[in-house]
C-alpha positions in Angstrom: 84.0 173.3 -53.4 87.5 171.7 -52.1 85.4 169.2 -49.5 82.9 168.6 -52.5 85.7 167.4 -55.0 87.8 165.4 -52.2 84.7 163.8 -50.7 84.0 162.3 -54.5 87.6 161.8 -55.4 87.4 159.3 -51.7 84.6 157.6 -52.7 85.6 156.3 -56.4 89.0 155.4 -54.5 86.9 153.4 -52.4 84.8 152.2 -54.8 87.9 151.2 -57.0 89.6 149.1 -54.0 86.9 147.2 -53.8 86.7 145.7 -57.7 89.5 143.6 -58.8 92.3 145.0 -61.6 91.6 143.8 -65.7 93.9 140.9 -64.8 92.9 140.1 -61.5 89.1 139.7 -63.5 90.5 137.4 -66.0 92.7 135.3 -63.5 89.8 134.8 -61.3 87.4 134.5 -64.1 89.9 131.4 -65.0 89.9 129.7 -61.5 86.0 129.8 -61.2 85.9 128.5 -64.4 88.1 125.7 -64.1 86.8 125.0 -60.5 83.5 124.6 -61.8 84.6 122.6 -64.5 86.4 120.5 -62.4 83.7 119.9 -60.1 81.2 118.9 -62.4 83.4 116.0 -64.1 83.7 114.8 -60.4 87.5 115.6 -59.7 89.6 118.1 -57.2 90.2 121.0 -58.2 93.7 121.4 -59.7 95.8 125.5 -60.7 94.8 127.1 -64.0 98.1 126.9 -65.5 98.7 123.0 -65.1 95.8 122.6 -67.7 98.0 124.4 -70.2 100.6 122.0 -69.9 101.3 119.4 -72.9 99.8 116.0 -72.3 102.4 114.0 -70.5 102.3 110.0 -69.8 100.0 110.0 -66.9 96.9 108.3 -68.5 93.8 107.3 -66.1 93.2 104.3 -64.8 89.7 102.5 -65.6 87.3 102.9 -68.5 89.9 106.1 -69.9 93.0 104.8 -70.4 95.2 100.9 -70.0 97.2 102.9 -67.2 101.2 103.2 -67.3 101.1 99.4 -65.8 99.1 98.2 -68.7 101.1 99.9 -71.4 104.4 98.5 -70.4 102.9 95.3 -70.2 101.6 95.5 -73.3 104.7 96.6 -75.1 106.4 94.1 -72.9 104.4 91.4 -75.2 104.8 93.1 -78.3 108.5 92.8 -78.0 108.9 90.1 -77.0 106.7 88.7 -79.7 109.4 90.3 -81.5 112.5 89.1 -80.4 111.1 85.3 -80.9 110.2 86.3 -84.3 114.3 87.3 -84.8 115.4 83.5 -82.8 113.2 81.8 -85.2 114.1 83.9 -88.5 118.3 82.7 -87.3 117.4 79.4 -86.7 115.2 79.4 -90.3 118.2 81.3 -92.5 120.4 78.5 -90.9 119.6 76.0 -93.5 120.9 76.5 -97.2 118.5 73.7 -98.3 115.4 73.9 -96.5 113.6 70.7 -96.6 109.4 70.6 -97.1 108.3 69.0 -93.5 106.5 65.7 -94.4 108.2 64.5 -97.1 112.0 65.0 -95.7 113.2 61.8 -95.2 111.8 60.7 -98.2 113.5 63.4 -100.2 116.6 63.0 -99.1 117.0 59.4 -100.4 115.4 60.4 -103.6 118.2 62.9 -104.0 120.7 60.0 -103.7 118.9 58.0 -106.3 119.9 58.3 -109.8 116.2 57.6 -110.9 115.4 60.5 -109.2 116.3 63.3 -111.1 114.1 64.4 -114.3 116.2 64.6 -117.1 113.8 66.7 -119.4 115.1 69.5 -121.5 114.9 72.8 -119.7 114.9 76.3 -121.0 115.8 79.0 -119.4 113.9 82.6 -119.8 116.0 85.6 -119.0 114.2 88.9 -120.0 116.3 91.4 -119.7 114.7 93.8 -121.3 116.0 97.3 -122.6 117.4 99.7 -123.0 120.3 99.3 -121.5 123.2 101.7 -120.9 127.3 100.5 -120.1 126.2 100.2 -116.0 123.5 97.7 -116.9 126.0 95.4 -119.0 128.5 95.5 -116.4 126.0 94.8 -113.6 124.0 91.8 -115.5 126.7 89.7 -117.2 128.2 88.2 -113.9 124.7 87.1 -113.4 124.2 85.5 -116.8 127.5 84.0 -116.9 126.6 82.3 -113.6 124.0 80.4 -115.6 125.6 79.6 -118.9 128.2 78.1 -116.2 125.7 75.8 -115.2 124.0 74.5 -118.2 124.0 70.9 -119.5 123.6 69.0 -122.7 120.0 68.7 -121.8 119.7 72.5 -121.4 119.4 76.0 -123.1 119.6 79.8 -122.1 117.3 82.4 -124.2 117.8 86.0 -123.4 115.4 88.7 -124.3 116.2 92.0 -125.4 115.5 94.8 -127.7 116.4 95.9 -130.6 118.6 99.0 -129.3 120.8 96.6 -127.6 121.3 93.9 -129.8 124.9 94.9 -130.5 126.0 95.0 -127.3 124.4 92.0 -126.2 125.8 90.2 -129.0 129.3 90.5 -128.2 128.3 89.6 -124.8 127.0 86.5 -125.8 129.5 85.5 -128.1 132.2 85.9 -125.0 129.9 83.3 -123.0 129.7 80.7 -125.9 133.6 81.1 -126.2 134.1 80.4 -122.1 131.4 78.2 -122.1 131.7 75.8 -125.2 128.9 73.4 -124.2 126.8 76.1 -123.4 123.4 76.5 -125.6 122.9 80.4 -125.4 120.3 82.0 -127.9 119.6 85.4 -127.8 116.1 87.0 -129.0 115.2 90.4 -130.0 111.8 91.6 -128.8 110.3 93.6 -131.8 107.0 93.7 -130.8 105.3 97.0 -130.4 101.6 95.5 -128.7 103.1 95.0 -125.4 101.1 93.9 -122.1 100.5 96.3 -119.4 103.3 94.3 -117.6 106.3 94.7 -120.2 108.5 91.7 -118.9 105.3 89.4 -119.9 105.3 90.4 -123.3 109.6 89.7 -123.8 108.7 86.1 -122.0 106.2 85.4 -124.5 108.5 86.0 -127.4 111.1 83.4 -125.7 108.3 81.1 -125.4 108.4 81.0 -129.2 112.5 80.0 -129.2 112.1 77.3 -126.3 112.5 73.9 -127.3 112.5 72.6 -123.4 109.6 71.0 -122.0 110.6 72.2 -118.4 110.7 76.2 -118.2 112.7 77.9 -115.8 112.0 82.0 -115.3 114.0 83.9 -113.9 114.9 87.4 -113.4 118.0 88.9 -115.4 119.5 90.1 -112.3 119.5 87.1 -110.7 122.8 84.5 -109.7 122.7 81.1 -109.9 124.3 78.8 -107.5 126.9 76.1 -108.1 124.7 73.1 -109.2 121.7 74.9 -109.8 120.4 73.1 -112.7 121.1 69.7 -110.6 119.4 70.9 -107.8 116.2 71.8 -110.1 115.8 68.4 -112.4 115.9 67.3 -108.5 113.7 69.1 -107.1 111.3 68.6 -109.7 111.2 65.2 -109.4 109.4 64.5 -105.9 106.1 63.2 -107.2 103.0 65.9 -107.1 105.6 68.8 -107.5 103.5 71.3 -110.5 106.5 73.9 -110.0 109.6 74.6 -108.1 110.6 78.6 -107.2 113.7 79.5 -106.0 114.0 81.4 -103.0 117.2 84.4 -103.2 119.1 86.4 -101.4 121.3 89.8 -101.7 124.8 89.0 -101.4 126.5 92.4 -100.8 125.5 96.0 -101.4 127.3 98.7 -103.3 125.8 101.9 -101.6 124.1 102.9 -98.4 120.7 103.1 -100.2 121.0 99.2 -101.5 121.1 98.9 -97.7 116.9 98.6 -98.5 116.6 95.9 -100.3 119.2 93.9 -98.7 117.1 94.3 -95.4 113.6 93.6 -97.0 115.0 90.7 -98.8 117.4 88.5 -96.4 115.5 90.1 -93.2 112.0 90.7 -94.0 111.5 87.8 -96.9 113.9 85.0 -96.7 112.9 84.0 -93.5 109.1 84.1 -94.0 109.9 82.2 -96.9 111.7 79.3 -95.3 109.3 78.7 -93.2 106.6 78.2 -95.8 108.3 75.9 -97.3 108.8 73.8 -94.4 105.1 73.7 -93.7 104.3 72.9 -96.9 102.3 76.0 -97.9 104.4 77.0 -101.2 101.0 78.3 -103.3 103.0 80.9 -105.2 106.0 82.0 -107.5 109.2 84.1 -106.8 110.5 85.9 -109.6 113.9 84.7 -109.0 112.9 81.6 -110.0 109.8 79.3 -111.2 110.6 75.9 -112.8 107.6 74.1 -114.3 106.2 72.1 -117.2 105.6 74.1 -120.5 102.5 71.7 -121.3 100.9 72.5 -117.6 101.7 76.1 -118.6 100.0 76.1 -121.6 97.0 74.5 -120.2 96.2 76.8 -117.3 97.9 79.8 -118.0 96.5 82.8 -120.3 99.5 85.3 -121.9 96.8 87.9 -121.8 96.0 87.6 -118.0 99.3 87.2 -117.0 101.0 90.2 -119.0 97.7 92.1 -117.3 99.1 91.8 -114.0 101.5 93.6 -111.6 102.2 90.4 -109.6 103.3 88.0 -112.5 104.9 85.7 -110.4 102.6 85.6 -107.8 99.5 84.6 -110.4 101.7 82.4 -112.3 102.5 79.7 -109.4 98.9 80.0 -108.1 97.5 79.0 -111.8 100.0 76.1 -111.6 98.8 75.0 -108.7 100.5 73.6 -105.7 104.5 73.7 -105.4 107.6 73.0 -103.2 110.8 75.3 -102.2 113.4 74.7 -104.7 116.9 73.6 -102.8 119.1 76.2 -104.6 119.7 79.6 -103.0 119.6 82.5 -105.8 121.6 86.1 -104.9 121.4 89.2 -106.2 123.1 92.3 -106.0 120.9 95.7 -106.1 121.8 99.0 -107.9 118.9 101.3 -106.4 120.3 104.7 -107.8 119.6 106.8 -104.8 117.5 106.7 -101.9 114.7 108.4 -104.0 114.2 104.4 -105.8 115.4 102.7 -103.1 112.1 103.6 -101.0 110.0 103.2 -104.2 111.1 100.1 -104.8 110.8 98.7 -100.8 107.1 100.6 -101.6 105.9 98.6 -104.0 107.6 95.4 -102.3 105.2 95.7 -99.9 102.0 97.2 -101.0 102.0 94.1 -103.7 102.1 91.9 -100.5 99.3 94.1 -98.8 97.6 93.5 -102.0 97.9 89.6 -102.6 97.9 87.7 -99.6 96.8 90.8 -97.0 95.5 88.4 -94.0 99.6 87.2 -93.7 100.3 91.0 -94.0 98.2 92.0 -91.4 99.5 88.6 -89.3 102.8 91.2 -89.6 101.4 93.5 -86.6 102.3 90.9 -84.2 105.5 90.9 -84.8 106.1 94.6 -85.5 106.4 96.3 -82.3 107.6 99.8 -84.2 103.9 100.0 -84.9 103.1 100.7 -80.8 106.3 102.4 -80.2 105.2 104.8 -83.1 101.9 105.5 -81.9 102.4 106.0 -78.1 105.3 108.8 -79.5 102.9 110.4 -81.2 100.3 110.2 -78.7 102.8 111.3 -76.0 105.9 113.0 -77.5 106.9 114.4 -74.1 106.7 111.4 -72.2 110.3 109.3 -72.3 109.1 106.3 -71.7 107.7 105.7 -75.6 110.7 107.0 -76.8 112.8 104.7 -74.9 110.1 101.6 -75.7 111.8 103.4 -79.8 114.9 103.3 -78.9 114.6 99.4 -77.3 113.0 98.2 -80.6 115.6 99.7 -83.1 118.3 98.1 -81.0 117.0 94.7 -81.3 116.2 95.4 -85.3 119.8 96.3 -85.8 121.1 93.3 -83.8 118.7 91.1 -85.7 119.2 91.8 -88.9 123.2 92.1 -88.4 123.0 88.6 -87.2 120.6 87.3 -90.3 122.9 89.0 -92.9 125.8 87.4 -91.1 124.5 84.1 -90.8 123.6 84.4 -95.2 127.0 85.3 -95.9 125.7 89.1 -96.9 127.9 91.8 -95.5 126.3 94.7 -93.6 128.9 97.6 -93.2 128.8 99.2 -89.6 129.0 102.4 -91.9 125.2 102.0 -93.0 124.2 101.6 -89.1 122.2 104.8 -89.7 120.3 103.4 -92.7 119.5 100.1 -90.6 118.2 102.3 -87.8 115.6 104.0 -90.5 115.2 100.9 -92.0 113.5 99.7 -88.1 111.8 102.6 -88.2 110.6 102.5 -91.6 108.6 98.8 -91.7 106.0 100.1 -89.0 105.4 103.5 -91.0 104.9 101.5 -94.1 102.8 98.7 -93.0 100.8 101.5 -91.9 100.7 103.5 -95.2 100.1 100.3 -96.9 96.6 99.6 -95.7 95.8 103.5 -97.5 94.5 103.6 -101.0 97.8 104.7 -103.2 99.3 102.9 -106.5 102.0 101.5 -107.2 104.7 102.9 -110.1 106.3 100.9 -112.1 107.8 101.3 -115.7 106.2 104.4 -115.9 102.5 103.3 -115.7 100.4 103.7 -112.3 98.9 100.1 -110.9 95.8 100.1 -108.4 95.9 96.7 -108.0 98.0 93.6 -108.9 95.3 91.7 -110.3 94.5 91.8 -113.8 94.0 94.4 -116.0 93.5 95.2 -120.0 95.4 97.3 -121.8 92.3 100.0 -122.1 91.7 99.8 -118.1 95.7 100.7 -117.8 95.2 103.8 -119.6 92.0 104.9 -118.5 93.1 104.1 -114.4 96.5 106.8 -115.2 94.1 109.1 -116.2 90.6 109.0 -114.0 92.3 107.4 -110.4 91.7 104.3 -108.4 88.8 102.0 -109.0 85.8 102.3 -106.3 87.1 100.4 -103.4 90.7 100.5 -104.4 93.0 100.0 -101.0 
């Protein structure tokens, strides 16, 4: 019985040696498997674990992948694309007056002539709107004071407003006409409750009613005017086959870290792009900051209804007037974003109205946006360095770029907000990227899917059902 039970107890030890443990079975399952794999996709066989590794920057070369080679390359191009972009945008924001290409010389000795300056009566809209609180008063009467400064004999300043702040305003105003004697302010109360989708439409139609200019000048209540401004305009205005005249602007100084926004977007992003339109002679649109044109012209191609339809006022109003020139005189603002919160709503909507109305020069963008690539290739390969440094190397030159662009426009950039400058780099590829998504736009309160026209019935019913088939 003994030699039975050892004789059986040898064999299944025998047996047992022979087969391989639980985890013996599943390593070696592993390495046949991914042996086998291997050799079917025509490459050498490589250890189990290295195919749990995260993907690191060693792409194929050929049909797979550009190779490491190829990348760098690549972003090589891209920023240098870039950099150019940031020699040109210095040498563009280097001129305060910047002259329309083929007609220069010309101009410039029509600026010297007497005879060349339109001496029409202009009016100038300023809707400001309402309500507004003790901040708001502070903030805007600098900037209307800048332009009762500069009014002639031969011109007039109407100021918009509701009805809750026609006290205020009217001490306001009576200040201006006492330090401005030959000053022609009139202020207007907006009192109508049928407004247009776009509010500031409806208070520049009830100005329209006061004007008694046949040249209208619109511009945004925020807004500063120049030293000679109104000069500048009735010269401007002048040059034969001009239909309007809109002022480019700048922002002159920031109060807080999250104005840092729209100082970047407007003296880095804008200004420059703007320049250089008007030097090629491709001005086909307004600026809110300013738009100087005839009120008969206006009130022969110009419909109150589609324009108080439409996000993109400006934008529609100096395409219906047809073609325009750069106006000499450099307007400034100074933003009060409350909080980072509006801040990035407002550089939002900045450029998804853009995306929206001229989306061929947006797209042009991606040439000059190397953040885009950088971006990707992190994602793509978060473990790799050489993306992140590619990062790193394109916020550098954004922050030495626009340092040197708000330095050479007289706008101070604190080496405090350094930090929001680097987001700021960051920030334009993420967006131009976002922007080509279907999202709207808030403004005022109301939800806009498109910056084109839209009734009163289709403003309501798009806040309530969504975007239109096709919306982007």
């Amino acid at each position: 019985m003994a030699r039975l039970l050892l004789g059986s107890w040898a064999k299944r030890r025998a047996f047992a040696g022979d087969q391989p443990t639980p985890s013996e079975d599943r390593q070696g399952k592993k390495v046949e498997e991914w042996r086998d794999a291997s050799l079917a996709c025509g490459r050498s066989t490589v250890e189990p674990d290295k195919a749990r590794e995260l993907p690191t920057w060693k792409p194929r070369r050929g049909a797979g992948g550009c190779g490491v080679i190829g990348w760098l390359a690549a972003m090589g191009v891209w920023l240098g694309l870039g950099l150019l972009w940031w020699v040109v945008s210095l040498k563009l924001v280097g001129a305060r007056s910047p002259p329309v290409r083929k007609q220069r010389k010309q101009r410039e000795r029509e600026q010297r002539a007497s005879d060349a300056i339109d001496m029409r009566r202009i009016s100038i809209f300023k809707p400001v709107g309402g309500p507004l609180d003790s901040d708001d008063l502070r903030r805007l009467r600098p900037c209307l004071e800048s332009f009762a400064a500069e009014l002639d004999e031969d011109s007039e300043m109407l100021i918009g407003i509701m009805e809750t702040d026609r006290a205020s305003m009217a001490l306001v105003v009576d200040e201006m006409r006492a330090a401005f004697p030959r000053a022609q302010i009139k202020l207007v109360v907006h009192a109508s409750r049928e407004d247009y989708p776009n509010h500031k439409i409806s208070v520049m139609q009830s100005l329209a009613r006061h004007a008694s200019g046949e040249l209208w000048f619109w511009s945004d209540a925020d807004m500063e005017a120049p030293p000679g401004m109104v000069r500048a305009l009735r010269q401007d205005f002048a040059v034969d086959g001009t239909n309007f005249v809109t002022s480019p602007y700048i922002v002159r100084e920031t109060r807080s870290a999250s104005d840092v926004l729209d100082q970047l977007f407007v003296n880095v992003e804008f200004y420059p792009g703007t320049v250089l339109l008007g030097r090629l002679d491709l001005i086909g649109f307004g600026f809110g900051s300013g738009l100087l044109f005839e009120a008969a012209r206006f009130k022969r191609h110009v419909d109150w209804e589609y324009l108080g339809s439409s996000l993109a006022d400006d934008y529609h109003l100096g395409r219906l007037l047809g073609s325009g020139r750069l106006g000499g005189a450099r307007l400034a603002t100074v933003p009060c974003s409350g909080g980072w919160g509006s801040a990035l709503l407002h550089y939002l909507r900045w450029h998804k109205t853009i995306r929206w109305c001229r989306p061929a020069s947006y797209a042009a963008q991606l040439f000059v946006l190397p953040s885009v690539g950088t971006l990707l290739s992190v994602l793509c390969y978060p473990v790799s360095p050489l993306p992140w440094l590619a990062l790193a190397g394109g916020i550098v030159l954004d922050c030495a770029a626009a340092a040197a662009v708000c330095h050479r426009l007289g706008s101070s950039l604190p080496w405090r907000h350094l930090p929001a400058v680097a987001a700021w780099s960051v920030a334009r590829g993420v967006v131009w990227m976002a922007c080509w998504l279907p999202w709207p736009i808030v403004w005022r309160g109301q939800k806009w899917w498109s910056p084109h026209p839209q009734t009163r019935h289709e403003a309501a019913a798009l806040d309530t059902n969504g975007p239109p088939p096709g919306a982007a």
